[in-house]
C-alpha positions as CSV (number, residue, x, y, z in Angstrom):
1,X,0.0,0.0,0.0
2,X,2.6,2.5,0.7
3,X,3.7,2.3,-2.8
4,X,0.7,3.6,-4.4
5,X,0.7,6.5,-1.7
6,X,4.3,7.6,-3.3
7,X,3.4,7.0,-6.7
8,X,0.7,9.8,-7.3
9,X,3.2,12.5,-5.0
10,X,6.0,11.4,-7.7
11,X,3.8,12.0,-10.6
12,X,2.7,15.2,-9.1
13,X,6.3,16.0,-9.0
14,X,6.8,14.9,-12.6
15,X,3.8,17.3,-13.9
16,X,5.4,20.6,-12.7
17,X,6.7,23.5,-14.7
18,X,10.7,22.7,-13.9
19,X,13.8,23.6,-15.4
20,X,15.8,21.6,-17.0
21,X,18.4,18.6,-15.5
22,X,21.5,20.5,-16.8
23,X,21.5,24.2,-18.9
24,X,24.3,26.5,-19.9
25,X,23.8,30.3,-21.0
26,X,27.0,29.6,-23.5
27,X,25.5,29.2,-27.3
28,X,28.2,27.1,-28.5
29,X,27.0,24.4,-25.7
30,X,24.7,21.9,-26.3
31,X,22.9,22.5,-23.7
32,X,22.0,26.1,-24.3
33,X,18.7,26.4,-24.8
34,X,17.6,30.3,-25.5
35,X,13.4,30.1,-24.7
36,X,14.2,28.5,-21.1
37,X,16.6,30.8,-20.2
38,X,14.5,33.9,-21.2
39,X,12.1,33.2,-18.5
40,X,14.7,33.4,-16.4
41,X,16.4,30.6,-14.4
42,X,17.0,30.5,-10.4
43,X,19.8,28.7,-9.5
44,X,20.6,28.3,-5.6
45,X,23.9,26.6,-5.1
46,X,25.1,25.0,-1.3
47,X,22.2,26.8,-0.1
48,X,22.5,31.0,-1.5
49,X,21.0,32.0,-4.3
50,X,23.7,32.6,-7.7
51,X,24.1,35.4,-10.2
52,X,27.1,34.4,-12.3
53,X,26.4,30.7,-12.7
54,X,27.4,29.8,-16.7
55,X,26.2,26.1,-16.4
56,X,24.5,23.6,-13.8
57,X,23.4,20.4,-13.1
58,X,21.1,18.9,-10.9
59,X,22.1,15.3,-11.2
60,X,25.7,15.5,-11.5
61,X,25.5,18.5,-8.6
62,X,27.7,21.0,-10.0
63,X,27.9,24.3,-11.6
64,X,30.4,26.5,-13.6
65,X,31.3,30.0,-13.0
66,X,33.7,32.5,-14.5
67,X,37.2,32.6,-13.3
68,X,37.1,36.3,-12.5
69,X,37.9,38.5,-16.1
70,X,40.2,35.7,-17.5
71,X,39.6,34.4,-20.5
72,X,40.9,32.1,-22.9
73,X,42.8,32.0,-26.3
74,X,39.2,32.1,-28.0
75,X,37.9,35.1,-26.5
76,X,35.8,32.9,-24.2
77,X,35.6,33.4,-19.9
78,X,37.1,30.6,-18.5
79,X,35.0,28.9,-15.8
80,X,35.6,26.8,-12.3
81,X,33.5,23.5,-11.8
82,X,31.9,23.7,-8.4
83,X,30.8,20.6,-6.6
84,X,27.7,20.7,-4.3
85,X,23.8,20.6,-4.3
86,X,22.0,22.6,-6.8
87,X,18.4,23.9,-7.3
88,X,17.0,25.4,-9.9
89,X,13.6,27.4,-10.8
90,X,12.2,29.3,-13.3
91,X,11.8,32.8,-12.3
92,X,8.6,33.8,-14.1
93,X,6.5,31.8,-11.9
94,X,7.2,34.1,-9.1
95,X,7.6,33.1,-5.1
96,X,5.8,29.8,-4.7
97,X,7.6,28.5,-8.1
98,X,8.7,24.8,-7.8
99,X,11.9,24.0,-7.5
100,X,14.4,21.2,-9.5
101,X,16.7,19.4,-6.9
């Protein structure tokens, strides 16, 4: 019995407006995806809230961030991997948005 209770809370879950598992605000990245991030993405990282995230994912639990002004031979910011929980939301829902862990 206590598997059908956790089912319909999963599926619930499963059904709300979330960001993606992994996104990066790079175009040249696969993972760049320009409608999601123009409603604007929350990302909360070891527990305070992000500005200068380049690149995160939930399931791996990491993000990138830029290496102060340095950049590369390509013109491009380098970036630090962080490892630790992340959370993402979109930002257009407002306070009571659901969160990705």
């Amino acid at each position: 019995m206590t598997d059908d209770i956790e089912t319909p809370a999963a599926s619930d879950n499963a059904g709300a407006d979330l960001p993606p598992d992994r996104l990066a605000i790079n175009p040249k990245s696969p993972f760049f995806d320009g409608d999601k991030l123009a409603r604007g993405v929350g990302i909360r990282f070891k527990g305070a809230v992000r500005t200068n995230v380049e690149e995160y994912c939930i399931s791996e639990g990491w993000v990138r961030v830029q290496a102060g002004k340095t950049m590369d031979r390509k013109g491009q910011p380098l970036t630090l991997k962080l490892s630790g929980p992340v959370e993402a939301w979109y930002e257009d829902l407002g306070e009571g948005a659901p969160v990705a862990k």
